[in-house]
C-alpha positions as CSV (number, residue, x, y, z in Angstrom):
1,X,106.1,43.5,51.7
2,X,106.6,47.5,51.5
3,X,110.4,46.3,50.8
4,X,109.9,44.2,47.7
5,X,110.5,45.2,44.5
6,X,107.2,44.4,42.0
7,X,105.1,44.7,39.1
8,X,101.5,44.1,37.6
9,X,101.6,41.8,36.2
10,X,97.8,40.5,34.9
11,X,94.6,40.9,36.4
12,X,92.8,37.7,37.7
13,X,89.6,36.4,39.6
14,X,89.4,35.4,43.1
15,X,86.3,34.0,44.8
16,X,84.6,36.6,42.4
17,X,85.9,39.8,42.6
18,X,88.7,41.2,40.6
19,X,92.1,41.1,41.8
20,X,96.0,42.0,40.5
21,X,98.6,39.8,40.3
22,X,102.0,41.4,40.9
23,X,105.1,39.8,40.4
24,X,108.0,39.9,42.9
25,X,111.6,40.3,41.4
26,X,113.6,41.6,44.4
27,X,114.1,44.3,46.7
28,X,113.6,48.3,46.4
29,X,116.7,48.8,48.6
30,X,119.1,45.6,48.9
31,X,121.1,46.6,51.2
32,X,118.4,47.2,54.0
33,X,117.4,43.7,54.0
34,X,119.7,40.1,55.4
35,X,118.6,38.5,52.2
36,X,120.0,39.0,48.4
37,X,117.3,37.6,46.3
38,X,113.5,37.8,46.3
39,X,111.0,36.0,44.3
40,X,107.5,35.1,43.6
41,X,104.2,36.5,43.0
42,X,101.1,38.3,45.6
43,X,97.8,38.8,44.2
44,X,95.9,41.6,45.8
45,X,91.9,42.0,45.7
46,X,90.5,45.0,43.8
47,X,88.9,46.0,47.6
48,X,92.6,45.8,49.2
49,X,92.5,42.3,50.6
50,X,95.6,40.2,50.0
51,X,94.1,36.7,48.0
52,X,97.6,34.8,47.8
53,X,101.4,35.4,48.3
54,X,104.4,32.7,47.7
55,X,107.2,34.5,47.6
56,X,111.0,32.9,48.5
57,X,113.5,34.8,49.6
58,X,117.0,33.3,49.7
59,X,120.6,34.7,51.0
60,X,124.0,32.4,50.7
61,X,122.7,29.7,49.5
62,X,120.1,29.2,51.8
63,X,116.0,30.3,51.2
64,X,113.1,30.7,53.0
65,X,109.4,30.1,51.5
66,X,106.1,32.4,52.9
67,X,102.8,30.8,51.6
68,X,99.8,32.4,51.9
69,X,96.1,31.6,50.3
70,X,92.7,32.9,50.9
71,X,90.4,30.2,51.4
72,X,87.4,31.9,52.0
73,X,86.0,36.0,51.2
74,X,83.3,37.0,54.0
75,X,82.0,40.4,55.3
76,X,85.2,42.1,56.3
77,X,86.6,45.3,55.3
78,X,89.9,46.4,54.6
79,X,91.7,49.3,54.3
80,X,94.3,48.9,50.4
81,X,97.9,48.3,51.7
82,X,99.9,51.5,51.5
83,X,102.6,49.7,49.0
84,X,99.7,49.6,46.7
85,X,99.7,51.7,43.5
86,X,96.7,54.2,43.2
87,X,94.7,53.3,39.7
């Protein structure tokens, strides 16, 4: 994930805490990576948990889906991701 290129885009709710949804629009450097496009969304807890992902990434005609959802916010703790903007 460090390697995508994305945004905030809008603040949502998951399983009652606050969380951002950030949308994915490509790659910070291209040419590092064996695909050309990138897109989707992740939404990342305000304690640094990742809540969802579905991002496809897709290179000569061909793509490849990652799905990801929480389906259920216990104890744990987590450190924020290091791709993750400071407030």
């Amino acid at each position: 994930m460090v390697s995508l290129d994305m945004n905030a885009t809008r603040t949502v709710t998951v399983e009652g805490t606050t969380a951002v949804r950030y949308t994915v629009s490509g790659f910070r450097d291209p040419d590092s990576i064996p695909f050309d496009t990138a897109a989707g969304h992740i939404t990342v807890a305000e304690e640094g948990f990742i809540a969802e992902y579905n991002i496809t990434r897709a290179s000569d005609g061909n793509s490849r889906q990652a799905r990801y959802d929480l389906s259920e916010v216990g104890t744990a703790t987590v450190n924020p991701p290091a791709w993750m903007p400071d407030e």
